[in-house]
Each structure stands twice: as C-alpha cells, then as structure tokens.
PLY file of the C-alpha trace (Angstrom):
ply
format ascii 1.0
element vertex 484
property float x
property float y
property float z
element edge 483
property int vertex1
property int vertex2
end_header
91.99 119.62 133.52
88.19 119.56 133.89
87.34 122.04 136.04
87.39 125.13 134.20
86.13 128.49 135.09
82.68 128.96 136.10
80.76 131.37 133.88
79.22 133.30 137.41
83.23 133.98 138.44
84.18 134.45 141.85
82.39 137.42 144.31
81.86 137.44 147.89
80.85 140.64 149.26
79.26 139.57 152.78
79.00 136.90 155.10
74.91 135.65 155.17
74.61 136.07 150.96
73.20 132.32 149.32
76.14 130.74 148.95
76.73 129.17 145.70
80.35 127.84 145.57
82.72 126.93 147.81
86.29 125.59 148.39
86.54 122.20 150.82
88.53 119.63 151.87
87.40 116.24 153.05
89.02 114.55 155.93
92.08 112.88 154.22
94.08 109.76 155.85
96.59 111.71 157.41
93.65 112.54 160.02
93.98 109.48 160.96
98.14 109.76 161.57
97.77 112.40 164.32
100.04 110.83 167.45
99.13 112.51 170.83
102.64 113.55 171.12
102.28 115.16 167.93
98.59 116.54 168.14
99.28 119.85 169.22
102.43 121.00 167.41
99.59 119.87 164.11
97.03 122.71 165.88
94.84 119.65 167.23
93.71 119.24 170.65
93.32 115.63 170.70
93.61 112.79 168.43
90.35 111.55 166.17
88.95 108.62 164.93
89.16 108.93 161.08
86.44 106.53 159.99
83.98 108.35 161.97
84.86 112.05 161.37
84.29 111.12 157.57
80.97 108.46 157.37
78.82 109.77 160.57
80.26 113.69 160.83
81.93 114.96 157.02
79.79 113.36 154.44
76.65 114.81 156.14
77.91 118.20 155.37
79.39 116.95 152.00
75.34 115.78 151.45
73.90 118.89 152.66
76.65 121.83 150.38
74.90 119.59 147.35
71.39 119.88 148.13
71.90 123.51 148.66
74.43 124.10 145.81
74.56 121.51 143.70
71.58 119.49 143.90
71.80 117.59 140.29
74.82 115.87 142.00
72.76 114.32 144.83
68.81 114.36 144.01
67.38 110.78 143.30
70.82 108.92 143.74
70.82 109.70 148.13
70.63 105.57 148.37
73.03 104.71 145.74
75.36 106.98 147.31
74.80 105.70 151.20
74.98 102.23 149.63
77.79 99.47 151.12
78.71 99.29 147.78
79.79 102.32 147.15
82.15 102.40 149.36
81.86 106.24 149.32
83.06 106.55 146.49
81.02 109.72 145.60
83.25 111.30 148.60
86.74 109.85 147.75
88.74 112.67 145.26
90.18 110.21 142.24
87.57 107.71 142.59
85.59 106.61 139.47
82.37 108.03 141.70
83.94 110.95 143.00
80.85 114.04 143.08
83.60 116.26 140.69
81.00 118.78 141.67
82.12 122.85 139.77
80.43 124.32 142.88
81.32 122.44 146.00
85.08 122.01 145.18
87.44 119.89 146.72
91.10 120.81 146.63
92.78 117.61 146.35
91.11 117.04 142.93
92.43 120.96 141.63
95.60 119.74 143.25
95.69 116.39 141.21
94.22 118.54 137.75
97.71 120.56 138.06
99.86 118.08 138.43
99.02 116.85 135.36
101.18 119.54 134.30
104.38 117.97 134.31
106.43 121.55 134.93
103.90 122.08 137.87
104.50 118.96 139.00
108.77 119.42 139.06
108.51 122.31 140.13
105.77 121.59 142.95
107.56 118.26 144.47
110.80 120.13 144.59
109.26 122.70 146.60
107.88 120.10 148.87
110.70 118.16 149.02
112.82 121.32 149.91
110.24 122.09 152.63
110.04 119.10 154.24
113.81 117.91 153.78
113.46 114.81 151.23
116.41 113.07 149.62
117.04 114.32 145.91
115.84 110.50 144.78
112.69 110.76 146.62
112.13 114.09 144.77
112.68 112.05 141.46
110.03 109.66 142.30
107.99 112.12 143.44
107.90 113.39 140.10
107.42 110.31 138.08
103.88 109.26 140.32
100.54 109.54 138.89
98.88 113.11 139.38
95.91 111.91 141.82
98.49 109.38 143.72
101.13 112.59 143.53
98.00 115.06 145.24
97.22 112.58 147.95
100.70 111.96 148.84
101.63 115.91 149.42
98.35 115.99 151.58
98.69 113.19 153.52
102.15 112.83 152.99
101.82 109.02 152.84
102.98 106.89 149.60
100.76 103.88 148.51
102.55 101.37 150.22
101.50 102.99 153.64
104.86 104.39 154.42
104.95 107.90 155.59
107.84 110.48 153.92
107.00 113.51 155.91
103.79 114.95 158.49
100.14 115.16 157.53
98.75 118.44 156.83
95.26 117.86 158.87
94.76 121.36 158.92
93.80 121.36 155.09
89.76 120.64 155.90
90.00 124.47 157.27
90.27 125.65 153.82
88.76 129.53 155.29
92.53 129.36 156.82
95.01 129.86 153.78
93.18 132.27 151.93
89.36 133.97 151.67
87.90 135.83 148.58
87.16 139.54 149.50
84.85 140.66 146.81
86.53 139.84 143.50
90.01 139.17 144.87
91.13 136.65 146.67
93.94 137.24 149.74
96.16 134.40 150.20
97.18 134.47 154.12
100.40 133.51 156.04
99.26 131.15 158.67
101.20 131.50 161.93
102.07 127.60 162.42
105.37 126.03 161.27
102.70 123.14 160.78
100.74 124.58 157.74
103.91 125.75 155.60
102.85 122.44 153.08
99.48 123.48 152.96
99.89 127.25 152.19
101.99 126.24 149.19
100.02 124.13 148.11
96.97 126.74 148.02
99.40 129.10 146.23
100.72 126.72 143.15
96.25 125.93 143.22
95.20 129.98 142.99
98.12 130.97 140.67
97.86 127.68 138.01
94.14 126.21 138.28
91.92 127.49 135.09
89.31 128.21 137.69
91.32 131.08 138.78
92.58 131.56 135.45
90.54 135.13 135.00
91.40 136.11 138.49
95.16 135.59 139.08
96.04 139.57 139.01
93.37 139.91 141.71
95.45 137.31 143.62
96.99 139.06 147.09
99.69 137.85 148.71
100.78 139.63 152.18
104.52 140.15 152.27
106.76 140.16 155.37
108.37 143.41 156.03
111.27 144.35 154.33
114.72 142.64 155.28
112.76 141.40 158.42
115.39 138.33 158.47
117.54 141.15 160.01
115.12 142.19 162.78
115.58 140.33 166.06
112.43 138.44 167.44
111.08 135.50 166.39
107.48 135.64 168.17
104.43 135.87 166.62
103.73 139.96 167.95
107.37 140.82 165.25
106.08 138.19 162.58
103.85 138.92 160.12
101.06 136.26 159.93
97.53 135.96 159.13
94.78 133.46 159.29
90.85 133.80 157.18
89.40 132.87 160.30
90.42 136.40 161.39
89.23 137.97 158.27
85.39 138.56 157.55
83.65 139.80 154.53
80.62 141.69 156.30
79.70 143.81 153.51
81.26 145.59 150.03
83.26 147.88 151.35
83.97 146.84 154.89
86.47 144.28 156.01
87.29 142.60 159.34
90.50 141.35 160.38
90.90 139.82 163.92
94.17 140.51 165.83
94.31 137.12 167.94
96.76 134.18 168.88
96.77 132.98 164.92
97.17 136.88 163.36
99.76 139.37 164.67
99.43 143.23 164.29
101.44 142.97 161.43
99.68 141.09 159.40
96.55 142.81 159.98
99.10 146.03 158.94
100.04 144.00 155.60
96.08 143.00 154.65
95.05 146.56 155.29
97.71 148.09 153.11
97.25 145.68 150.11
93.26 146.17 150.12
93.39 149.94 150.62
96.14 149.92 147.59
94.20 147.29 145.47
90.55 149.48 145.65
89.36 146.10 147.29
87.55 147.85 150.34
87.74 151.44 151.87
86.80 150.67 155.83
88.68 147.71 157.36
88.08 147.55 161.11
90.39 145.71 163.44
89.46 143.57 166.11
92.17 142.71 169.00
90.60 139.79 170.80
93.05 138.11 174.22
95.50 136.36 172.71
94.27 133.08 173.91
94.16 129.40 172.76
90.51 129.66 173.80
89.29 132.49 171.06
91.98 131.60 168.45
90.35 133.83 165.94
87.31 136.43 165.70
85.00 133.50 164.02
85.26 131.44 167.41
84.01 134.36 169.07
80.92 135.81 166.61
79.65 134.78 163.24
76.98 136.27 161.56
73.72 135.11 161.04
71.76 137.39 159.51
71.54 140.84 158.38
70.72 141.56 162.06
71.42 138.77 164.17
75.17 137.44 165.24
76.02 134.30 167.04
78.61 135.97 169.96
80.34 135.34 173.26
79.56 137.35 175.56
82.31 137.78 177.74
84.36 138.46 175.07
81.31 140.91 173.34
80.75 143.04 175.51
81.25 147.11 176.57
82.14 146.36 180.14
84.78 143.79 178.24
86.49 146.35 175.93
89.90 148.64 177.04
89.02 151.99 177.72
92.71 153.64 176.86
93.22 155.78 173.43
94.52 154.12 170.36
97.72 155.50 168.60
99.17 153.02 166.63
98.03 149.65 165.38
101.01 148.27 165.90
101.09 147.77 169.72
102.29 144.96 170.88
100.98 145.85 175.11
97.69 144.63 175.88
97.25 141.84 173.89
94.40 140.05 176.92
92.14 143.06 176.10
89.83 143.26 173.22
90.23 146.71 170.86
88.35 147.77 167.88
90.00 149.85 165.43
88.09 150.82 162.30
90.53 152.41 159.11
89.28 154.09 156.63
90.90 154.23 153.05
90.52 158.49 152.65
91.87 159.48 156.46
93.45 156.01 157.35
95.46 158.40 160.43
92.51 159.27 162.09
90.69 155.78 162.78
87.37 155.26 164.55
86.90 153.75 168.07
84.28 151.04 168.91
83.86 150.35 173.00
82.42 146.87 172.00
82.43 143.95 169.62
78.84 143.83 169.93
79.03 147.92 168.75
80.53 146.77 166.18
78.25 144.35 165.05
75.08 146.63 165.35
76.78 149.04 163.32
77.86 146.64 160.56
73.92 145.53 160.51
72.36 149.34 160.68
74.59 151.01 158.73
76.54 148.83 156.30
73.54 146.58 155.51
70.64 148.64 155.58
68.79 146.72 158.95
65.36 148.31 159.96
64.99 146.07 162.78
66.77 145.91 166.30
70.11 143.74 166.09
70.10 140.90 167.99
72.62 138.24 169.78
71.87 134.84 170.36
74.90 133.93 172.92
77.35 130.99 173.59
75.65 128.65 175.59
72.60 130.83 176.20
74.94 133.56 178.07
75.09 131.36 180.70
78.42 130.02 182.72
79.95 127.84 182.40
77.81 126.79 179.29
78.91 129.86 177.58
82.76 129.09 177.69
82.53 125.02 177.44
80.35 125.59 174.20
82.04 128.44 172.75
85.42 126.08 172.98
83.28 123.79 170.70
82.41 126.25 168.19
79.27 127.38 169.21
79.85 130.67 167.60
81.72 128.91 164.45
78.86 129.13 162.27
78.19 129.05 158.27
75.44 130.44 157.03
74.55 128.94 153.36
71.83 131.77 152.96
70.50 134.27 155.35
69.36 133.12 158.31
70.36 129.26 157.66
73.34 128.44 159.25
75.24 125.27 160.19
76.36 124.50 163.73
77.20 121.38 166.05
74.74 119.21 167.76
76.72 119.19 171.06
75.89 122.57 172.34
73.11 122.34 173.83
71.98 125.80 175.59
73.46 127.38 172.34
70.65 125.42 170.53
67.99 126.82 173.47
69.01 130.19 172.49
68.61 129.60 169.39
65.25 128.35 169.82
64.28 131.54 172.07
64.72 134.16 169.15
62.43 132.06 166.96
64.91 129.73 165.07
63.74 126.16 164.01
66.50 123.60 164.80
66.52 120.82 162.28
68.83 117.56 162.86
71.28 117.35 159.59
70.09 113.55 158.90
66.46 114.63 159.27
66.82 117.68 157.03
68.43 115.84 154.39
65.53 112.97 154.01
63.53 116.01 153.50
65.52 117.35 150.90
65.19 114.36 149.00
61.76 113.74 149.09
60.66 117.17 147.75
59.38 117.96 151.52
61.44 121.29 151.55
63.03 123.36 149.15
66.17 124.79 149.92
65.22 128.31 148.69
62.28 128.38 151.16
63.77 128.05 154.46
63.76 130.67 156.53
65.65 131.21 160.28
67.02 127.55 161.05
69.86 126.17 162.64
70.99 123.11 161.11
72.36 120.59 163.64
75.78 118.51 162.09
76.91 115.61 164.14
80.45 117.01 166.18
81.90 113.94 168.55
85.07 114.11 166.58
84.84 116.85 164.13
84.84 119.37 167.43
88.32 118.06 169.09
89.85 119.31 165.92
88.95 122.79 167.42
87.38 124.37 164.09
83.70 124.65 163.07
81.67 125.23 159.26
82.72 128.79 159.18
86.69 127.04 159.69
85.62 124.37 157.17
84.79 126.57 154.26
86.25 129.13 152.00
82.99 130.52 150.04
84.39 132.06 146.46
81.02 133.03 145.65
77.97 134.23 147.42
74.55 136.42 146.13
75.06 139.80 146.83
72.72 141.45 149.24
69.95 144.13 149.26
71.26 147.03 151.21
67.32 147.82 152.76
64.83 144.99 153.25
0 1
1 2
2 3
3 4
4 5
5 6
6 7
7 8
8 9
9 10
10 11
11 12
12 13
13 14
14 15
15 16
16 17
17 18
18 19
19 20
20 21
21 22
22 23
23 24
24 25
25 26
26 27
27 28
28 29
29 30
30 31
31 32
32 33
33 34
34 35
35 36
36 37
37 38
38 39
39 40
40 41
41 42
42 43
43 44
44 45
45 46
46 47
47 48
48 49
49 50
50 51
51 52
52 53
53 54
54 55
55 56
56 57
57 58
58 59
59 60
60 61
61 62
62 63
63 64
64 65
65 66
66 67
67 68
68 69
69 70
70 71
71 72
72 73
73 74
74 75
75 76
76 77
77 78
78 79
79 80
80 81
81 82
82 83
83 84
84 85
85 86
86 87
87 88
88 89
89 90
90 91
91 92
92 93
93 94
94 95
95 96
96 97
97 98
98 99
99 100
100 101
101 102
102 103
103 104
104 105
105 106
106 107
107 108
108 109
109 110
110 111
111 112
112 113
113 114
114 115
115 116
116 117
117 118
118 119
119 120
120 121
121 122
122 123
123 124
124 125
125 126
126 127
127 128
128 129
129 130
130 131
131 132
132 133
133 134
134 135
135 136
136 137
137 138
138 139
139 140
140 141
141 142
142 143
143 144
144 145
145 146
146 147
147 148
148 149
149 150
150 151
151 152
152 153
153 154
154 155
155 156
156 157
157 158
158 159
159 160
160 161
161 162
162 163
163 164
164 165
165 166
166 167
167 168
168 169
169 170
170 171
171 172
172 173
173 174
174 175
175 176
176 177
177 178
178 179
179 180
180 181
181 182
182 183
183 184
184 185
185 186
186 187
187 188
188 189
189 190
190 191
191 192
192 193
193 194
194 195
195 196
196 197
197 198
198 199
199 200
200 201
201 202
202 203
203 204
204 205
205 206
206 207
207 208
208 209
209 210
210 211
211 212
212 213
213 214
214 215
215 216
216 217
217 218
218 219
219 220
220 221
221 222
222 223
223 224
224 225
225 226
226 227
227 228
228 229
229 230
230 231
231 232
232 233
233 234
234 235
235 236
236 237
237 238
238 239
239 240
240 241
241 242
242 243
243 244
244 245
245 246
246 247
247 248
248 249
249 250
250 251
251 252
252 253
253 254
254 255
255 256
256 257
257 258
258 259
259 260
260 261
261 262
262 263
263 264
264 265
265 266
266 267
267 268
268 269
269 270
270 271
271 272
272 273
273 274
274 275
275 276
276 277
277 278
278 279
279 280
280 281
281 282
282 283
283 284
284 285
285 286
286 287
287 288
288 289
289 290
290 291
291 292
292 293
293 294
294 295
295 296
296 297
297 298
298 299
299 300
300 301
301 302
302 303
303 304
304 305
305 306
306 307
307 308
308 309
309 310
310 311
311 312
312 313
313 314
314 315
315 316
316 317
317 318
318 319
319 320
320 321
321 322
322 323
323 324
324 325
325 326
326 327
327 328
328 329
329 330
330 331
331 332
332 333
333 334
334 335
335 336
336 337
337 338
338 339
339 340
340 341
341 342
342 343
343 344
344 345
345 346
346 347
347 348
348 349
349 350
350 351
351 352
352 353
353 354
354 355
355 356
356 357
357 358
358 359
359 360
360 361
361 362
362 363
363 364
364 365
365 366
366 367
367 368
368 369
369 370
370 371
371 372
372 373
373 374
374 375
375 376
376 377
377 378
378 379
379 380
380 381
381 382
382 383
383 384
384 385
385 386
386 387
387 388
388 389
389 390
390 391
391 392
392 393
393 394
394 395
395 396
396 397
397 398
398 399
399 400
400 401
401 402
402 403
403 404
404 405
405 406
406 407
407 408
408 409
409 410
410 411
411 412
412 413
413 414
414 415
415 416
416 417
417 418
418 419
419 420
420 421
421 422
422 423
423 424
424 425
425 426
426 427
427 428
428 429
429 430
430 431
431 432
432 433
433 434
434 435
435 436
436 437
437 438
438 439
439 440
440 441
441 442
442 443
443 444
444 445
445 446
446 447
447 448
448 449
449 450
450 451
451 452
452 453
453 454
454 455
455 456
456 457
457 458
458 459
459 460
460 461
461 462
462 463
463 464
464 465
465 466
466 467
467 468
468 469
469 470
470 471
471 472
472 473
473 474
474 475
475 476
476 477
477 478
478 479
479 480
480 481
481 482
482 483
C-alpha cells in the first residue's frame, strides 16, 4: 500500500479552519448508468451526462483542492495535465498519471490499496456479493480480479467487458455522507437509503484496514441500531436508526451539530449523541429538527458556515417567526416533524437541554460564544432572501458551501442572486477557471485570499442534488483562534 499515515494525523475541530486534507470521490462510470426509472430510488433527481460532470464541472474542483492543498501535484504541469494527450489521466484512480495525492484522497485508490490484501479482498467480495445477491461463482471471480479492476467494479459495479453485475453506487462522490471526522475520531454513519448499503461497507472495510487510519481505528464510531430492534414493528425512517454527515457539523471543539431531517431520524441523532458524550469526543451537541422534506434533505442544504461570523442560510427555514413555539420533553418525538426545533445537550446535565427559538440563534451563538466573534454575525441568504430566488437556488445548493479556509468558500455558478448577496457583504466572486490561471501564474497565493466566493461550473453536478460541503469529508483542518 502507498498511502501510509500522514505525520499531521487526522483533526477537525470546526467548519471554516484551512483545510489541509480531505477524502473525495471522482465521478465514476456508474454516473453515467443512472436510468430515469431508476434515478430516484439512487437519491438522484435526474439523470447526468457523465463526460461533462467530470471534464467541464469535477476536475475543476479536483484542480482547485491541489492548488490549495497540494500544490507540488499541480504547479508548472496545469498544461500537461489539460493536454488531449493525457487523456486525464492525472484524474483517473489506477492510471499510470493518476495525482496519488496524501492530501486530497480519493477512495477508489484506498479501496484498490486494500484489496491487495488478499483476506480483505475474500472477505470484502463476499460481503458484496451477499449484499447484492451474486452467484457463489461470480464471488470466485470476484476474488481472483486485479485489486484496481476489483475497486472499480464494487463502485461502479460494472466488469471490464461493460457488463453490469449489480447497481452503481453514484452516491459515493458525497463522501461527507458515510462518515465525518469529529475532532480526532471519526463517526461512521448509517445512511437512510437501501441505495447506499454498498457504499457504507465499503467506507467501513476503508476506515478499519487502510494504514492511513491505522493510528486511529479505536477512535473509529460506529452508531448501533437499538437493541433487538428486528423485533420492534415499523419499518419507517422516524423507528429506524439512521444518520447522514450532511446532518452532522463540526462548528467548534466541543460543540456538535446533528440535523434531524428526511436523511437522519431522531434515533440516530439519539445514537451519535450517546457515543460522543461516552467517547469524551464533545460535551454540547445541539439538535436541529428541520421539515422533513425532499427540499432541505439535511441541515448543510439549509446553512453552511462561512466564517467565524458569517453563515450562508435560508431564510424561511432560519428564522424566529419559523421555529415551534411548544416545550421540548423528549428528543425522541416523532409529532411535528414540518417544524424546525433546536435542542442543545449538554454532556454534565444532558436532562435539562437548552432551547434555541431560531436556527439563525443558533448560529450567532455558535459565532459569539463558541468562537470568540467580536463582530456582529451576519447572513448572506439563499437567493438574496428573495422569492422565489431563495427556494429555486437553495434547491441548487446555494447554501451547500465548503469553505477551504475562512472566508473562502466554494459554491455553484448558477445561483445568481445568491452570488449578489454575496457581493453586498463585501465578498469578491472569482470564476473557478479564472482563479485557477491565477494560481498558476504566481498572480495569487492561496494563503492570501481573503472573503471570496469561488464560482464551480454546476449544469450537471447540481441535478445530483448535493453541493462541495456534500462532496467532501475534510479529515483535517487548522484549528482556530478562539478571539481574533
């Protein structure tokens, strides 16, 4: 295996920290499988067009994780790279010219390094195979193919002659999905679907047996169902215990949030809170229950932070006049599940939890008293708070936002009165194509920018319903100064 552990470890202990290294995955071929009839049982709202969500969409972010994290991998070699004759190679996991980069990691290479394990690998494809229903001889051959071939076949789940032996996982590019590092643990989570039962596996057999992890793995969390629930009755998500990272945020070292929504059930949020209470991981986990809609999905559709004192939010969503007035008395409630609640536990009194009237309470809280902000918290809104803009743009992940260090954060092109905003609390907005022929010619430093929203082209990428913040699981960012 040649990835091996990286001497800085893992630690994430906020959300707006420089971001140094990251788990990805690249738009695979099984992107390009997706039937309409199938689109939406795989979490997709429509179908995309594969060569185009990887050449004129992927690689630019690919491009732009280097310059910021990596940028021996990319500096002076930009043309080579973009070259016919590449035939992006530098983005293709097994290729000769793969990147192989220690800091912007793609998964299907860790995949293909432990299969080279040949008890991994048995043990791996008969998992698979038992999942998905395979014949005992295609479990045989399974286990006689190549490592990389083996990798790209469980993610795609396509052999080399083109012939497909079970469903594509096209889920896997939100990596922030099946599991998200919470200072120096990582919490693998139980995504709701039927659809992403490959991919969680996958992640588990990659946490528990890459070296990478090697230092971590009793630090490695894994939420339980409740005990003998096989002999409960219900089978809906509200009596299932499941749990996505795109309702789990990081905002500072002791303070998690984890989103009740139509991905993460009360009892999963129950589960997470339990295991980092009992682990020391954090001692204040707040709870946000958002409508259990299609539309929000999880919290990071609906706010995403920018910096210290500025979040990216929807309003209608946000704000007081938006929140449920009744008491709280259990978490567990399964009534009300249109309204949004905030819930905040702490580890010393967790049966006497705090009450927020508002998401955007919440937030101004997190930025005055968990991170030390002198200055007024702002919002920059979904479509500049204006409807319909606000809904249309927050369905295409106007709020979705990564931020690679404070105040730089990556968002689509296509919403356009999200950018205005933007531009009215004194943000530059930077096209990704432009930025990057900047970055190459010494013309900015990556260090130096300050308050910029970085535009990444979204035609296809968006109708997969998942932004940057969806497409990354950071497993190590700077820490950050409590007063600035």
């Amino acid at each position: 295996m040649s990835i091996e552990k990286h001497d800085n470890g893992i630690h994430v202990s906020n959300e707006i920290g420089t971001l140094r290294a990251l788990l990805i995955h690249s738009p695979d071929s099984g992107l390009g499988k997706v039937v309409p009839s199938k689109a939406q049982d795989w979490l997709f709202e429509d179908i995309v067009h594969l060569d185009t969500v990887r050449k004129d969409e992927y690689d630019y972010y690919i491009k732009l994780l280097m310059y910021f994290l990596d940028p021996e991998k990319i500096k002076g070699k930009l043309q080579e790279i973009d070259s016919e004759e590449s035939n992006r190679s530098f983005f293709k996991p097994g290729d000769p010219g793969f990147h192989s980069s220690t800091k912007v990691i793609e998964l299907q290479q860790m995949l293909a390094q432990i299969l080279e394990d040949e008890g991994i690998r048995k043990k791996l494809s008969a998992s698979v195979c038992a999942i998905e229903g395979c014949t005992y001889r295609l479990q045989q051959e399974l286990i006689a193919t190549e490592p990389k071939v083996l990798a790209r076949i469980f993610i795609s789940g396509t052999l080399e002659d083109g012939r497909m032996i079970f469903a594509p996982i096209p889920n896997l590019i939100f990596t922030r999905d099946v599991g998200i590092t919470i200072n120096g643990h990582i919490l693998l989570n139980k995504p709701a679907k039927k659809a992403r039962s490959r991919e969680t596996l996958l992640m588990r057999y990659i946490f528990f047996n890459h070296p990478f992890f090697e230092a971590y793995r009793e630090q490695i969390l894994e939420i339980p169902d409740p005990l003998q629930h096989f002999l409960r009755p219900g089978e809906d998500e509200d009596h299932r215990t499941t749990l996505e990272g795109g309702d789990v945020m990081v905002v500072s070292p002791d303070h998690v949030l984890i989103g009740c929504s139509e991905r993460t059930s009360p009892l999963g949020a129950n589960e997470a809170i339990k295991l980092l209470f009992e682990h020391g991981v954090v001692n204040k986990v707040t709870v946000v229950k958002i409508p259990n809609k299609r539309d929000f999905m999880h919290i990071d559709t609906i706010f995403t932070q920018v910096k210290r004192n500025v979040w990216a939010v929807l309003s209608s969503v946000s704000r007081a006049g938006n929140a449920v007035k009744e008491p709280i008395h259990l978490l567990v409630e399964q009534e009300n599940r249109d309204k949004t609640e905030i819930i905040q536990f702490r580890k010393e009194d967790p049966m006497q939890p705090l009450r927020f009237e508002s998401i955007e309470a919440l937030l101004n809280d997190i930025s005055v008293n968990d991170l030390g902000s002198e200055e007024e918290t702002r919002f920059i809104y979904s479509g500049n708070d204006t409807f319909p803009f606000d809904a249309r743009e927050q369905w295409t992940d106007s709020c979705n936002l990564l931020a690679i260090r404070e105040g730089v954060v990556l968002g689509y092109d296509r919403n356009d009165n999200t950018v205005e905003a933007f531009k009215k609390h004194g943000f530059e907005v930077i096209r990704v194509a432009r930025l990057i022929e900047q970055l190459e010619s010494g013309a900015v430093q990556p260090e130096e920018m300050k308050d910029t929203l970085i535009l990444m082209p979204s035609a296809e990428l968006s109708r997969a319903r998942g932004g940057f913040h969806c497409m990354s699981l950071p497993i190590r960012r700077d820490s950050l100064n409590r007063f600035v």
